[in-house]
C-alpha positions in Angstrom: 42.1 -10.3 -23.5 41.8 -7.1 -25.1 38.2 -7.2 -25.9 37.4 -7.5 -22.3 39.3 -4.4 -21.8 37.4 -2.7 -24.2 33.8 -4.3 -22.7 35.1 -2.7 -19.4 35.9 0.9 -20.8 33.0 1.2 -22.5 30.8 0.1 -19.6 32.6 2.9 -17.4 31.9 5.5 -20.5 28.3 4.5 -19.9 28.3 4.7 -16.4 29.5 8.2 -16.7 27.3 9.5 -19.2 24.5 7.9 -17.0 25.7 9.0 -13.8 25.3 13.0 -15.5 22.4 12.5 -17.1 20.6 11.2 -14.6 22.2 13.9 -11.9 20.9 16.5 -13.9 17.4 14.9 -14.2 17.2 14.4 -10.3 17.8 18.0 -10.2 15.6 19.2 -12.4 12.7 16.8 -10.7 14.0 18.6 -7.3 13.5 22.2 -8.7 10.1 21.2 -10.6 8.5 19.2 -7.9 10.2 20.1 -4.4 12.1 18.7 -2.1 9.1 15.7 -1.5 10.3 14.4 -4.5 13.3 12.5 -2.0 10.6 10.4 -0.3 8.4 9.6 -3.3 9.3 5.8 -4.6 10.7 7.5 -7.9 13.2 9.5 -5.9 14.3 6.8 -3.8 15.2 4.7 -6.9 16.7 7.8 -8.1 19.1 8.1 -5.4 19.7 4.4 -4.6 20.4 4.0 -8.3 22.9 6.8 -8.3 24.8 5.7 -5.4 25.4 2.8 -6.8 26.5 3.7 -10.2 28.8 6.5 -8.6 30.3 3.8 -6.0 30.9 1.8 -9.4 33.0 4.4 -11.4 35.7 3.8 -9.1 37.9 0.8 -10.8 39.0 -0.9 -7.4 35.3 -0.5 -6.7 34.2 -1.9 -10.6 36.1 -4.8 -10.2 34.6 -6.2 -6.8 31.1 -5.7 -8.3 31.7 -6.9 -12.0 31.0 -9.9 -12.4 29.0 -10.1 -9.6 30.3 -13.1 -6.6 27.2 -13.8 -3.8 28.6 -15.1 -1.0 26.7 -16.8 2.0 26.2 -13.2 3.9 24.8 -9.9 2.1 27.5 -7.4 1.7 27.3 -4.0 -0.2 29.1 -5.1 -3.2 26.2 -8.3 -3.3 24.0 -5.3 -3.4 25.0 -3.2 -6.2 23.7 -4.6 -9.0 20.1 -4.6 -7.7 20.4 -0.9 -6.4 22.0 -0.4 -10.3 18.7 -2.1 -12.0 16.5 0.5 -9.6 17.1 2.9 -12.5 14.7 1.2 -14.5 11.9 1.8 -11.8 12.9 5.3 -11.8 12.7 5.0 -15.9 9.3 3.7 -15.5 7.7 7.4 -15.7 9.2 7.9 -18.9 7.4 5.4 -20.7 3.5 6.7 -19.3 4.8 10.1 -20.3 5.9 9.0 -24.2 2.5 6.9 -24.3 0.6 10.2 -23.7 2.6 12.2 -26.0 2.1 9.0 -28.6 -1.8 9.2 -27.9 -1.6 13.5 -28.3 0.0 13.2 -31.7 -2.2 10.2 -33.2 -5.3 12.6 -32.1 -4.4 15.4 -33.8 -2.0 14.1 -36.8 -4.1 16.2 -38.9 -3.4 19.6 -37.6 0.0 18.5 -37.0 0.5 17.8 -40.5 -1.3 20.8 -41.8 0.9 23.4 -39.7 4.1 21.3 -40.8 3.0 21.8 -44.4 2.2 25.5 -44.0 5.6 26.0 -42.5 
């Protein structure tokens, strides 16, 4: 069906733009906090969740995982999904850092609005 095909295209564009983004991100977190940054939680979802995603841009690869078929003994491609949704552990920091930023702004909406108007 051609809509399938163009569920599964779009699913690899994703994939790629995520597997980029979030390369670049790991980075950065490298070069800000150091190389302990590998064997915090964060950067062990980090990396899991990247393997993953990479291991599933390949199409031979994307069609063993997608949809997903558990059989009676664990085998990586069993594993992939889970190791994918680590991403949103990793993602988890994100959201206490926006809630600050939220609080920071409410605080001090008047100042903030006063410079805006100045400028």
């Amino acid at each position: 069906c051609r809509a399938v095909g163009i569920i599964n295209v779009v699913g690899l564009v994703i994939d790629v733009w995520s597997v980029c983004y979030f390369s670049f991100e790991l980075i950065l977190r490298i070069a800000a906090i150091g190389p302990q940054h590998f064997w915090s939680l964060v950067g062990l979802c980090d990396i899991l969740s990247l393997v993953a995603i990479m291991w599933c841009l390949a199409p031979a690869h994307r069609r063993q995982v997608f949809p997903p078929t558990f059989n009676h003994k664990v085998t990586w491609e069993d594993l992939v999904i889970p190791l994918r949704l680590l991403r949103l552990v990793a993602m988890d920091s994100y959201l206490a850092a926006l809630q600050v930023m939220r609080h920071v702004f409410r605080c001090n909406r008047l100042p903030l609005l006063t410079v805006c108007y100045t400028l």
